[in-house]
TORSEMAR-693244 format. One record per atom (N, C-alpha, C, O, CB): residue number from 1; residue in three letters; x, y, z. Coordinates in steps of 0.2 Angstrom, whole numbers, plus 2048, in hexadecimal, padded with zeros to 3 digits. Glycine has a CB too. Layout:
// residues N
i_aa_c1_c2_c3
NUM_ala_X_Y_Z
...
// end
This chain:
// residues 185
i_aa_c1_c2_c3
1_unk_0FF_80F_079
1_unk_102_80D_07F
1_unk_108_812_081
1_unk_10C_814_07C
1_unk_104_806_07F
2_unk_109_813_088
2_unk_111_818_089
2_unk_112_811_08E
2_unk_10F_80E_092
2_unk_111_822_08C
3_unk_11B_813_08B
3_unk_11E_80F_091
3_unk_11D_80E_097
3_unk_11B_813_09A
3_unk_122_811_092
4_unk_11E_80A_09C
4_unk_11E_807_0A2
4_unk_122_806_0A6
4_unk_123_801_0A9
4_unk_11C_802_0A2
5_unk_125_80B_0A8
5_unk_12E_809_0AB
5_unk_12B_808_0B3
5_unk_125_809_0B5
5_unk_136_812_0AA
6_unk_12F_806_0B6
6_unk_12C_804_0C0
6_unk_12F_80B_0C2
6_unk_133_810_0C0
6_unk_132_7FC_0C5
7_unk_12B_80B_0C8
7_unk_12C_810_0CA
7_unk_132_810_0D0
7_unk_134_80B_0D3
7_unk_125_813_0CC
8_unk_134_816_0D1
8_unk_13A_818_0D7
8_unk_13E_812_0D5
8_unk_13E_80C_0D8
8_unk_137_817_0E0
9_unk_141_813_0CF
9_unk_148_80D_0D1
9_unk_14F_80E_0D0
9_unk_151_813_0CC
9_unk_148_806_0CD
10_unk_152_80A_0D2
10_unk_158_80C_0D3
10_unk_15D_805_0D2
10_unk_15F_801_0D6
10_unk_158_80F_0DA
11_unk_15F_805_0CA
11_unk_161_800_0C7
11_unk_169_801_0C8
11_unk_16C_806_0C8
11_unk_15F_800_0C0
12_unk_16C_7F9_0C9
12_unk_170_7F8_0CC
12_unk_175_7FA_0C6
12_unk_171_7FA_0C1
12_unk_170_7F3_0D0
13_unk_17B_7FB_0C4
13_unk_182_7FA_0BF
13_unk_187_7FC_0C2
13_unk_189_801_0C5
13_unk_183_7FD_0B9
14_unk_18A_7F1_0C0
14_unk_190_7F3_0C0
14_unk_197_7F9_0BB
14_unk_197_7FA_0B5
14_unk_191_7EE_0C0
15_unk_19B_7FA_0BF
15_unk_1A1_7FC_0BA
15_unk_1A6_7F5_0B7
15_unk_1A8_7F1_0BA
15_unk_1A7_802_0C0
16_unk_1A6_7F5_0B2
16_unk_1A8_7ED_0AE
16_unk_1B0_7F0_0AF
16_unk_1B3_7EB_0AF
16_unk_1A6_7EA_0A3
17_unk_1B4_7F6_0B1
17_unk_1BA_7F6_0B1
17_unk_1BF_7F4_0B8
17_unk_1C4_7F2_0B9
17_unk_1BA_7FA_0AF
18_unk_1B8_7F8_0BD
18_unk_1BB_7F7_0C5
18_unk_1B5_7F4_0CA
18_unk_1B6_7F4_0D0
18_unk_1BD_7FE_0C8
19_unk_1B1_7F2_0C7
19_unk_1AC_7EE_0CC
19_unk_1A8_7F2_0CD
19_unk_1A2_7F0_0CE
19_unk_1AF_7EB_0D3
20_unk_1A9_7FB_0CF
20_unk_1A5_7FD_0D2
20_unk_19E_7FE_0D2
20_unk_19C_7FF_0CC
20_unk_1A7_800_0D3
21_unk_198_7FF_0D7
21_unk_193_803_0D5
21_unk_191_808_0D3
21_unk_194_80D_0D5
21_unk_191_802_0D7
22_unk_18B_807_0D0
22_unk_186_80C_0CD
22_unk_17F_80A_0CC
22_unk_17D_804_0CC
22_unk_188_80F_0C7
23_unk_17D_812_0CA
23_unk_175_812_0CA
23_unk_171_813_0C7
23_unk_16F_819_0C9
23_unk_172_814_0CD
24_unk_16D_810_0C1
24_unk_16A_815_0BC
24_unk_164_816_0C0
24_unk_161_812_0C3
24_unk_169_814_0B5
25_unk_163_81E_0BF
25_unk_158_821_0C4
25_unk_157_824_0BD
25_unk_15B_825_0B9
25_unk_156_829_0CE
26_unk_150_824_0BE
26_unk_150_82C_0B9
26_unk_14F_831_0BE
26_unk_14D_831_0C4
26_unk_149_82C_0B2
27_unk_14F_838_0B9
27_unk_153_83D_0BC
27_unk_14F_840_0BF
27_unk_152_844_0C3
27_unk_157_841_0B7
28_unk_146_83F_0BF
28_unk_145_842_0C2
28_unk_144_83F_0CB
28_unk_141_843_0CF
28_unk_141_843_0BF
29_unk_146_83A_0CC
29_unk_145_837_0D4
29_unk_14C_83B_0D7
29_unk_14F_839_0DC
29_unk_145_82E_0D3
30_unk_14D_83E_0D4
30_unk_155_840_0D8
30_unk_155_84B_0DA
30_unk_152_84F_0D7
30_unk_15C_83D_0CF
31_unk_158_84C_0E0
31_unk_157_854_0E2
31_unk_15B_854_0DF
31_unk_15F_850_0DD
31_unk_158_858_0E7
32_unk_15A_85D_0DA
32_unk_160_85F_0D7
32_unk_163_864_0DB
32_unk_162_86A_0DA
32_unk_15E_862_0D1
33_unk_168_862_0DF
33_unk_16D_865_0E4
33_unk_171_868_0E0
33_unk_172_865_0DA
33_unk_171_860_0E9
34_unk_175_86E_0E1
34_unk_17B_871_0DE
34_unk_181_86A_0DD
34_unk_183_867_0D8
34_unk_17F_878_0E4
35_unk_181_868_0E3
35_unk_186_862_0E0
35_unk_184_85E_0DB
35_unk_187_85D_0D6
35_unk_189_85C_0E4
36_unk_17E_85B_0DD
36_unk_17E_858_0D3
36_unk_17C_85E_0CE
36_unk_17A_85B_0C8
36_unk_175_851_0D2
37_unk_17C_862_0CE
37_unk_17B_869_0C9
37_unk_183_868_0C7
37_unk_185_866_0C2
37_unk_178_873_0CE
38_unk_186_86B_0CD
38_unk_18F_86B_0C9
38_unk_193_866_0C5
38_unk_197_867_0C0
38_unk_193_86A_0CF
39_unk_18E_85F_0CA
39_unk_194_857_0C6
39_unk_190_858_0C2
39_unk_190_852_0C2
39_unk_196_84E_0C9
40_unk_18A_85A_0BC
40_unk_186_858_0B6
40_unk_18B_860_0B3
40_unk_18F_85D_0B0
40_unk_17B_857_0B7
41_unk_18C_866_0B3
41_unk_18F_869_0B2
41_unk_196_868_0AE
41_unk_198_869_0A9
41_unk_18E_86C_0B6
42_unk_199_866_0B3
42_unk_1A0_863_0B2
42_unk_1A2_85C_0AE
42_unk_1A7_85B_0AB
42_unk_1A4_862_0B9
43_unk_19E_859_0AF
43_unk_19F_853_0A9
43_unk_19C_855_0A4
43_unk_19E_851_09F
43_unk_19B_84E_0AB
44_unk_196_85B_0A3
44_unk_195_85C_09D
44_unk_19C_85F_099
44_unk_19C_85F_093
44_unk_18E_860_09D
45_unk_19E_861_09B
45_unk_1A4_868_09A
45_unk_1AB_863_097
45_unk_1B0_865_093
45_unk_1A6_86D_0A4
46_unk_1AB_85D_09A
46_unk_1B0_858_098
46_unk_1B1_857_090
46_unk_1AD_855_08C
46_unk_1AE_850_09B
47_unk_1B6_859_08D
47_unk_1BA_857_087
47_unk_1B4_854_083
47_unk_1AF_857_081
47_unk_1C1_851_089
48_unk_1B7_84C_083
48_unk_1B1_849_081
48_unk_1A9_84A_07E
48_unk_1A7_84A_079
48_unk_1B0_847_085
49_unk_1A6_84C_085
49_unk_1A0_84B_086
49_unk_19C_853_083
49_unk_196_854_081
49_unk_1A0_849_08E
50_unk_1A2_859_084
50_unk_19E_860_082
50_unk_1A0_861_07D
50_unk_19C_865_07A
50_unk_1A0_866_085
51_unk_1A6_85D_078
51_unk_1A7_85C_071
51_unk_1A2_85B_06D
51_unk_1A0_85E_069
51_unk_1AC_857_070
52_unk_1A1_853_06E
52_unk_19A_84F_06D
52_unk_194_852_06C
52_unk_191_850_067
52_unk_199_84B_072
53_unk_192_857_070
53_unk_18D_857_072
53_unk_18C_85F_072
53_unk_18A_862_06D
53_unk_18B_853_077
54_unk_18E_861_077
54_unk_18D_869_078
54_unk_18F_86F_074
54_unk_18C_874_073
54_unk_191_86B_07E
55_unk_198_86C_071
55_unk_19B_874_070
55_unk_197_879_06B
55_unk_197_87F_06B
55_unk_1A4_873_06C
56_unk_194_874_063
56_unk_190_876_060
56_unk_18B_87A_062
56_unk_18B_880_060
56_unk_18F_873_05E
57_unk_185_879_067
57_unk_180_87A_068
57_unk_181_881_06F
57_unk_17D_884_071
57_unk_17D_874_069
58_unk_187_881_070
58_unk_18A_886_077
58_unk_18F_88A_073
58_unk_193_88C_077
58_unk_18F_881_07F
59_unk_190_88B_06E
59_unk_196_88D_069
59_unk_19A_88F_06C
59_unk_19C_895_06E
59_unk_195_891_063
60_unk_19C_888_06F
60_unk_1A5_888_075
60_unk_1A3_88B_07A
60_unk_1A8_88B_07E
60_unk_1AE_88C_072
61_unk_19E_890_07D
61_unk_19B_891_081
61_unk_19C_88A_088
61_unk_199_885_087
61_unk_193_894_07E
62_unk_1A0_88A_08E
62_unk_1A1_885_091
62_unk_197_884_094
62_unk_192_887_095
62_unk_1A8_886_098
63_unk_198_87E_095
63_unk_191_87D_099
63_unk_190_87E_0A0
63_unk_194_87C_0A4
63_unk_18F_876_098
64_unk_18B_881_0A0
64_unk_18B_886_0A8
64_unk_186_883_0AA
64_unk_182_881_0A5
64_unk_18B_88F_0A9
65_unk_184_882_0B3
65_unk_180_880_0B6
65_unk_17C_880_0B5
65_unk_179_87A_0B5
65_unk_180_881_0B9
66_unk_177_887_0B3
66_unk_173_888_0AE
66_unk_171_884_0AC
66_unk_16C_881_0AE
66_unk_175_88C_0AB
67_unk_175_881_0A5
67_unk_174_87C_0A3
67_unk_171_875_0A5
67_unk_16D_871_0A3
67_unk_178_87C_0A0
68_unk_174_875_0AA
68_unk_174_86C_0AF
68_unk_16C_86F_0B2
68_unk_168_86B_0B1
68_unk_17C_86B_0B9
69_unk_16B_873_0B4
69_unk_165_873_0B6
69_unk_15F_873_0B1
69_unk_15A_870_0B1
69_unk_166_877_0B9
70_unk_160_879_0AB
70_unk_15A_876_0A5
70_unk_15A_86F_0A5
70_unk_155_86C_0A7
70_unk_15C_878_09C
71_unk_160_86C_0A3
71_unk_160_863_0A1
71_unk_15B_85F_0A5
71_unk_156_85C_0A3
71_unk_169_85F_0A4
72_unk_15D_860_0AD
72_unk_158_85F_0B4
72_unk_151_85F_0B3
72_unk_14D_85A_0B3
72_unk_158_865_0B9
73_unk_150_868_0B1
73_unk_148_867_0B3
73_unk_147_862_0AB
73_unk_146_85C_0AA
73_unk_142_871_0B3
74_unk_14A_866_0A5
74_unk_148_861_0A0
74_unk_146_85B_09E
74_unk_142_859_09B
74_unk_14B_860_09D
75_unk_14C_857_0A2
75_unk_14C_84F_0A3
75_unk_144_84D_0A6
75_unk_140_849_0A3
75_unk_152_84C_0AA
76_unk_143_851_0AC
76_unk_13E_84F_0B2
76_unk_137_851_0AC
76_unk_132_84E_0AB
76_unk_140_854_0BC
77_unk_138_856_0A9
77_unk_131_857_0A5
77_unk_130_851_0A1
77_unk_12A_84F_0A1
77_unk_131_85D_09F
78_unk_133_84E_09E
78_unk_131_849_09A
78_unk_12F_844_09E
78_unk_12B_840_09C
78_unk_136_848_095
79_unk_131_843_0A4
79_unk_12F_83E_0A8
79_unk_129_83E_0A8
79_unk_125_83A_0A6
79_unk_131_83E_0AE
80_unk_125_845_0AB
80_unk_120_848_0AC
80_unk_11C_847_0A7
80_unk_116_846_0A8
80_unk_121_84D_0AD
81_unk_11E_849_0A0
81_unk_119_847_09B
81_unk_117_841_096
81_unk_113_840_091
81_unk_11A_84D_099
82_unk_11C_83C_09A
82_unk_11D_837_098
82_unk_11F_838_090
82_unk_11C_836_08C
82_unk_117_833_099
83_unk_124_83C_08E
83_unk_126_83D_086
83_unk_12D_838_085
83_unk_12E_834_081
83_unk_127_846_082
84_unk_131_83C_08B
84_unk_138_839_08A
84_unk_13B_839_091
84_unk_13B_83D_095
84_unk_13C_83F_085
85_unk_13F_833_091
85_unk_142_830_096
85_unk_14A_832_099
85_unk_14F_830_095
85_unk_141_82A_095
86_unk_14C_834_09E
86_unk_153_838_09E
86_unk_154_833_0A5
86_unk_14F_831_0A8
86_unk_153_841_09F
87_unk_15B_832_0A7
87_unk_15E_82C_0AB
87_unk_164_830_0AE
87_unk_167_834_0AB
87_unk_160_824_0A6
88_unk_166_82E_0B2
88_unk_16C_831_0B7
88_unk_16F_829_0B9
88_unk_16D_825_0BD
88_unk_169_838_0C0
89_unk_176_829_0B5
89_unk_17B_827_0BB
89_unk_17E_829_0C1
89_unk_182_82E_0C1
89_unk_180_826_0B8
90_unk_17C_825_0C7
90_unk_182_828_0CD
90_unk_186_822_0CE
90_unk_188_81C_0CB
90_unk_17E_82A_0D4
91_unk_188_826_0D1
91_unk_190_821_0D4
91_unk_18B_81D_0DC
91_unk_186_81A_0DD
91_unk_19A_829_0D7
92_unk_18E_81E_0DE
92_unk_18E_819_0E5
92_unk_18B_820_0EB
92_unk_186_81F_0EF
92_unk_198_816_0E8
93_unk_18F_825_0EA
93_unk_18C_82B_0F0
93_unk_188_82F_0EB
93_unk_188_835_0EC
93_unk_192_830_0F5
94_unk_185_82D_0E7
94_unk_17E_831_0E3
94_unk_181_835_0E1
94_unk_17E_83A_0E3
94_unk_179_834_0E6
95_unk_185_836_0DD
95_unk_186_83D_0DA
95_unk_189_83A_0CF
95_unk_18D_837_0CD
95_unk_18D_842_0E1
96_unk_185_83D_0CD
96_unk_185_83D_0C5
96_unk_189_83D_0C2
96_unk_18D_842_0C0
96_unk_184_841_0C1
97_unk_18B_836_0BF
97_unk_18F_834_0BA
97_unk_191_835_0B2
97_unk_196_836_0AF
97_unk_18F_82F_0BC
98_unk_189_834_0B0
98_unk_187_835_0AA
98_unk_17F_834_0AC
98_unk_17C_834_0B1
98_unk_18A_830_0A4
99_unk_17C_834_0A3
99_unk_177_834_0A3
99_unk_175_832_09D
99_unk_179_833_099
99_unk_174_838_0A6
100_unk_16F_82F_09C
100_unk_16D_828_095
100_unk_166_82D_095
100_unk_165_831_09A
100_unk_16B_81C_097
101_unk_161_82C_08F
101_unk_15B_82F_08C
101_unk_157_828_089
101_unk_15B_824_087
101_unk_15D_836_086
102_unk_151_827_089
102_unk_14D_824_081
102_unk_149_82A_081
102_unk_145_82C_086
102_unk_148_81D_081
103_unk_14B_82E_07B
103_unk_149_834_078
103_unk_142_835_078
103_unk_13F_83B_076
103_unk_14C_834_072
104_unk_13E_830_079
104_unk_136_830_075
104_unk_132_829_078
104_unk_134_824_077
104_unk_137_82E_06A
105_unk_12C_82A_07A
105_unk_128_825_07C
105_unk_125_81E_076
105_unk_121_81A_077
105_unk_123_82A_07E
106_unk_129_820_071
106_unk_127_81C_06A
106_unk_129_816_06C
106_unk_12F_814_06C
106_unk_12C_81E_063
107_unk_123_810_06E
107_unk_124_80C_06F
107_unk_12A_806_06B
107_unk_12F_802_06E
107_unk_11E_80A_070
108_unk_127_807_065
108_unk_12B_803_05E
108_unk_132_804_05F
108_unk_135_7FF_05F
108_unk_12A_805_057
109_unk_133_809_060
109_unk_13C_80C_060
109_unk_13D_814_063
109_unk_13C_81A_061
109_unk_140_80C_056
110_unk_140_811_068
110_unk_141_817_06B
110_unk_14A_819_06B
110_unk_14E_815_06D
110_unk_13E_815_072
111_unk_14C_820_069
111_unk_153_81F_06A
111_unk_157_821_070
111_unk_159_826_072
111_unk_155_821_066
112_unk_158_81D_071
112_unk_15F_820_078
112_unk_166_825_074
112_unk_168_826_06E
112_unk_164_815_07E
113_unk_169_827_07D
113_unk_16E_82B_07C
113_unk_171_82B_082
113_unk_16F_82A_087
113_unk_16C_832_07B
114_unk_177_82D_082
114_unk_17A_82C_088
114_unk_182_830_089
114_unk_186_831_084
114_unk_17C_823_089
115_unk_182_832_090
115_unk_18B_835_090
115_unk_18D_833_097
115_unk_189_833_09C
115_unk_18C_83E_08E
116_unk_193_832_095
116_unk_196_82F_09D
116_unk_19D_832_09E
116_unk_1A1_832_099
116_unk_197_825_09F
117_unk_19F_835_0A4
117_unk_1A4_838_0A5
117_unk_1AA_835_0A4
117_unk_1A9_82F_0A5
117_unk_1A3_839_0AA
118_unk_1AE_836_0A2
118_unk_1B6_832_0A1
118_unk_1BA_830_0A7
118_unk_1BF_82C_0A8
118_unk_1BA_837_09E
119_unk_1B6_834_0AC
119_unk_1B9_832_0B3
119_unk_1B7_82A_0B5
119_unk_1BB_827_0B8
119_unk_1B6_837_0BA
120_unk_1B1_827_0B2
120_unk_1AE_820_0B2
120_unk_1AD_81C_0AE
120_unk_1A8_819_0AC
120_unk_1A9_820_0B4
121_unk_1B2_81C_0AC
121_unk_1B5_814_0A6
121_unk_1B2_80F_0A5
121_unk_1B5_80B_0A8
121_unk_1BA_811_0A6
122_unk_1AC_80B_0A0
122_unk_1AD_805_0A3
122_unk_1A5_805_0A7
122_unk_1A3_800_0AA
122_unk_1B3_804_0A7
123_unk_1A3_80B_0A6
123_unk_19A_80A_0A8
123_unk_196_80C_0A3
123_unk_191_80A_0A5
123_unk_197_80D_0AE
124_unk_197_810_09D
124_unk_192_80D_099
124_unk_190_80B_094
124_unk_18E_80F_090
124_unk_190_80F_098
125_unk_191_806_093
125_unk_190_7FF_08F
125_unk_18A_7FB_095
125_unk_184_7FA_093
125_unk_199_7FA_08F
126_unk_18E_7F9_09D
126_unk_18A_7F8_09F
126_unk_183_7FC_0A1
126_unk_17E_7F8_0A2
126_unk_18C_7F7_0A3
127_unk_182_801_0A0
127_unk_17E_806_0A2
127_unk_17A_804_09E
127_unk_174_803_09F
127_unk_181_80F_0A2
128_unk_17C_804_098
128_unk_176_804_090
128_unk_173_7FE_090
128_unk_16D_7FE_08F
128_unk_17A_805_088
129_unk_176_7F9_092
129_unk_174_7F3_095
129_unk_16E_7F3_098
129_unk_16A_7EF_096
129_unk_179_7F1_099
130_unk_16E_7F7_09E
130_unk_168_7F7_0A2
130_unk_163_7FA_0A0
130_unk_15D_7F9_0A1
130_unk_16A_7F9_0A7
131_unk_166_7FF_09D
131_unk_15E_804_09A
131_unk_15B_800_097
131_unk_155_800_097
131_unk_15E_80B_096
132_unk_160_7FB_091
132_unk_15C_7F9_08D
132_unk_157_7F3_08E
132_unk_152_7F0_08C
132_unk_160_7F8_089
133_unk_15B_7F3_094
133_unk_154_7EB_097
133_unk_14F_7EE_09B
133_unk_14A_7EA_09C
133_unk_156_7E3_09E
134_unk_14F_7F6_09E
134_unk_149_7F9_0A0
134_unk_146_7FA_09A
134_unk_140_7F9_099
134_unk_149_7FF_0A5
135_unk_149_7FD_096
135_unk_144_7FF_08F
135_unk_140_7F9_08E
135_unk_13A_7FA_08C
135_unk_149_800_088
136_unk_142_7F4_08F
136_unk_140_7ED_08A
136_unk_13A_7ED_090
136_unk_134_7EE_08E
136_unk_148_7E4_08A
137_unk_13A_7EC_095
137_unk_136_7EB_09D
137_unk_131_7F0_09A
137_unk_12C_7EE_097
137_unk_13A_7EE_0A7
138_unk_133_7F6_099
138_unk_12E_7FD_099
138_unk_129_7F9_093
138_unk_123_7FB_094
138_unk_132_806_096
139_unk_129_7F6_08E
139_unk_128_7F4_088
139_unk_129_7F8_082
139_unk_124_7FB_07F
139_unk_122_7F2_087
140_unk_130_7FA_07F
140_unk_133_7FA_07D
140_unk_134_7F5_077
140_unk_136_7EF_079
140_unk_137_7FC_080
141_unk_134_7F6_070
141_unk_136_7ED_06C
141_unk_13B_7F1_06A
141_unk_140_7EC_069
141_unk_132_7E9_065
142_unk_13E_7F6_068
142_unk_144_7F7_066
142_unk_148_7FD_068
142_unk_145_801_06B
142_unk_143_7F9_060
143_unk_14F_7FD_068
143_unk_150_806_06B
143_unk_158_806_065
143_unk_15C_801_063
143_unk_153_807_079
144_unk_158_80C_063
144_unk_15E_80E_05D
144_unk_161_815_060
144_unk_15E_819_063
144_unk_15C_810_055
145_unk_168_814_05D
145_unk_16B_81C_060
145_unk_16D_81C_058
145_unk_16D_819_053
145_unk_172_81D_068
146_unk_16F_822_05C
146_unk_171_826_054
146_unk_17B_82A_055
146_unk_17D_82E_059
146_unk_169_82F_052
147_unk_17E_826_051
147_unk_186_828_054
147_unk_189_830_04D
147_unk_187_82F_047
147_unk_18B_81E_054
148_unk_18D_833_04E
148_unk_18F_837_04A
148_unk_196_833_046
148_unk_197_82D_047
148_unk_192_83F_04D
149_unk_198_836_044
149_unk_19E_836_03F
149_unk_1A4_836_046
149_unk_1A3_83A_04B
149_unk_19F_83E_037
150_unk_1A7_832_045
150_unk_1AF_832_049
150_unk_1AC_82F_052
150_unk_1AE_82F_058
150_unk_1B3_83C_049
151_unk_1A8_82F_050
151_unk_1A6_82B_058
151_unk_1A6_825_058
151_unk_1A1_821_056
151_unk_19E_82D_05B
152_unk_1AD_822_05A
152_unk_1AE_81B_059
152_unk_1AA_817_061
152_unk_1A7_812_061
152_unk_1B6_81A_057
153_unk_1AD_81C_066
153_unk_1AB_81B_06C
153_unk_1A6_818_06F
153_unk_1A6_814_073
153_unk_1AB_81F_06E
154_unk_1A0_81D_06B
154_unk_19A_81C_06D
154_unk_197_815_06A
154_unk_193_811_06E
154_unk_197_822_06A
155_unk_198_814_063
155_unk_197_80F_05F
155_unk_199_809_062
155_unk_195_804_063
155_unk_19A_80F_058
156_unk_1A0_809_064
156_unk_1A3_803_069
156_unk_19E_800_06D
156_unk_19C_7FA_06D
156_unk_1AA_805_06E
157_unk_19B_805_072
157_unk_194_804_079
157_unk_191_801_074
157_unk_191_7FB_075
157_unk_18E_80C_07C
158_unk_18D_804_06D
158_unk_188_800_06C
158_unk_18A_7FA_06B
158_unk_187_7F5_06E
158_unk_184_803_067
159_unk_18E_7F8_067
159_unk_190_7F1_063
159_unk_191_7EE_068
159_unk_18E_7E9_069
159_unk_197_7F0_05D
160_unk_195_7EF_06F
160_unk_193_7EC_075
160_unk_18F_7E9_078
160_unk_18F_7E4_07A
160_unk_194_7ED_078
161_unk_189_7EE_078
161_unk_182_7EC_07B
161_unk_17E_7E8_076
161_unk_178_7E6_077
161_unk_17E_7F3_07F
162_unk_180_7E8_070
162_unk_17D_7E4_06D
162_unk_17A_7E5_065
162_unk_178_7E1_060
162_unk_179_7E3_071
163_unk_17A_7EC_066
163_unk_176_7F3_061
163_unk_17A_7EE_05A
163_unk_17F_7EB_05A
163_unk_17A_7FE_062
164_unk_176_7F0_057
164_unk_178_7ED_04D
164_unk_179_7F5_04B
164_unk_177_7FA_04E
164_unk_16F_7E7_045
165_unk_17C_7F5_046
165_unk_17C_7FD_040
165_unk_175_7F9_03D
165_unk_173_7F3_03C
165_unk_186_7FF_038
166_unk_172_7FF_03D
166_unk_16B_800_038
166_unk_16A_808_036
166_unk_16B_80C_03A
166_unk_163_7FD_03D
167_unk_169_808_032
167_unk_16A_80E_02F
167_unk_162_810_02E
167_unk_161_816_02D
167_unk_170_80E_028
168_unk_15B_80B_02E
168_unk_157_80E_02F
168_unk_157_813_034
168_unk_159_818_031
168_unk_152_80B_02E
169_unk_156_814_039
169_unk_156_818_03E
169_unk_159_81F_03D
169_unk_157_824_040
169_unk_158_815_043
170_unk_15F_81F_03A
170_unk_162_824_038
170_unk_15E_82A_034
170_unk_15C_82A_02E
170_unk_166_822_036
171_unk_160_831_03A
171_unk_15B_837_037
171_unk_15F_83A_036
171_unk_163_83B_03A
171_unk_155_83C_03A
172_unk_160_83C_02E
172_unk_168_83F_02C
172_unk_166_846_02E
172_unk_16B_84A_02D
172_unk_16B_83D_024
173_unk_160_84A_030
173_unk_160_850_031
173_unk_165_851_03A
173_unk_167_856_03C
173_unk_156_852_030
174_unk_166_84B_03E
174_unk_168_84D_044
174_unk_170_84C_044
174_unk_173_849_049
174_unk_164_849_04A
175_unk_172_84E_03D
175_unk_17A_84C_03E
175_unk_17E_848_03E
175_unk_184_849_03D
175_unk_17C_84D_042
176_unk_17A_842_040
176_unk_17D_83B_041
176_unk_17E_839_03C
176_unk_17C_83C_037
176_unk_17A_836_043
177_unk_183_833_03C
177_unk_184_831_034
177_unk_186_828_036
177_unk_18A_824_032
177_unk_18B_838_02F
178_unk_184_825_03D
178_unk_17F_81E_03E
178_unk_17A_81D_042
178_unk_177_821_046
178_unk_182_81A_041
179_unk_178_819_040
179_unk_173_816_045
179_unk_173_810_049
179_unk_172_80C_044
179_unk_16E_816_042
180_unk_173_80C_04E
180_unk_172_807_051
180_unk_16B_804_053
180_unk_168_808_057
180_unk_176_807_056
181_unk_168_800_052
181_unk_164_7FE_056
181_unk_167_7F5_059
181_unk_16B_7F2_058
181_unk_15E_7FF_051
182_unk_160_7F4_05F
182_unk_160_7EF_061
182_unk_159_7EC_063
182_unk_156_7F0_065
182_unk_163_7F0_066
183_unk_157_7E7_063
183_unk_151_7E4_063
183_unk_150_7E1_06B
183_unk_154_7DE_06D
183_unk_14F_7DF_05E
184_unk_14A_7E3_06D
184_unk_14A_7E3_073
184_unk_144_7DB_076
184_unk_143_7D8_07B
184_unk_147_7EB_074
185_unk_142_7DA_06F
185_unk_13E_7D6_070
185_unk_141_7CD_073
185_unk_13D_7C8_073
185_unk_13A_7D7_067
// end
């Protein structure tokens, strides 16, 4: 069986710090305009988020448009081929806040991923919240992330939304050094 997600939607989240709205879609229902090319650029490029994730793999090379756009078509392929699922936060006038993944169509356990701008405090916890009850909708029984060394941040989201440490899920070839899961069932 592959996942079942609904189609065209546009999931509501709150910000738990200032009320405000947002939206999770996935990334292919969305144009890839220069302005959302730029704000996925620049948030990738954030402290945080290019530390985490990028400096290694860009070796401190900043992340350039370029990039925002592979991410694009990439996201939208997996859509296409039903393997792997990619999600865009917007804000309120549509434009990219962050963005969440379930890496793999594996119904049993699928693992998510997520990064969110620092400019938006306080949405994702909620955010993971929501994917994780479309994962559950898509039929999903389990979803696990996988956190590095010194990422207390990230861990805080999961133990929020509910995630236990389980260290089965953990693939010590991807660097990490936890794992969270949550049952969806």
């Amino acid at each position: 069986m592959q996942p079942d997600f609904p189609q065209n939607f546009k999931i509501p989240v709150t910000n738990f710090k200032n009320k405000n709205p947002y939206y999770l879609v996935s990334i292919n229902s969305i144009d890839a305009s220069n302005t959302i090319i730029e704000a996925i650029a620049n948030i990738c490029n954030e402290s945080l988020i290019y530390d985490w994730l990028f400096k290694e793999n860009l070796k401190g090379q900043p992340y350039l448009p370029k990039k925002a756009i592979e991410f694009l078509n990439w996201g939208s392929n997996g859509w296409l081929k039903n393997e792997y699922f990619v999600f865009l936060l917007l804000d309120s006038e549509g434009s990219p806040v962050g963005a969440m993944d379930i890496k793999s169509a594996d119904l049993a356990a699928g693992e998510v991923g997520y990064w969110c701008s620092s400019k938006h405090s306080g949405l994702t916890s909620n955010a993971l919240k929501c994917l994780c009850q479309l994962a559950g909708t898509a039929g999903f029984k389990t979803v696990f992330a996988q956190t590095k060394a010194g990422n207390e941040r990230s861990e805080k989201v999961l133990t929020r939304c509910g995630f236990q440490l389980n260290q089965d899920y953990l693939d010590l070839s991807s660097g990490c050094t936890s794992a969270f899961a949550l049952d969806l069932n």
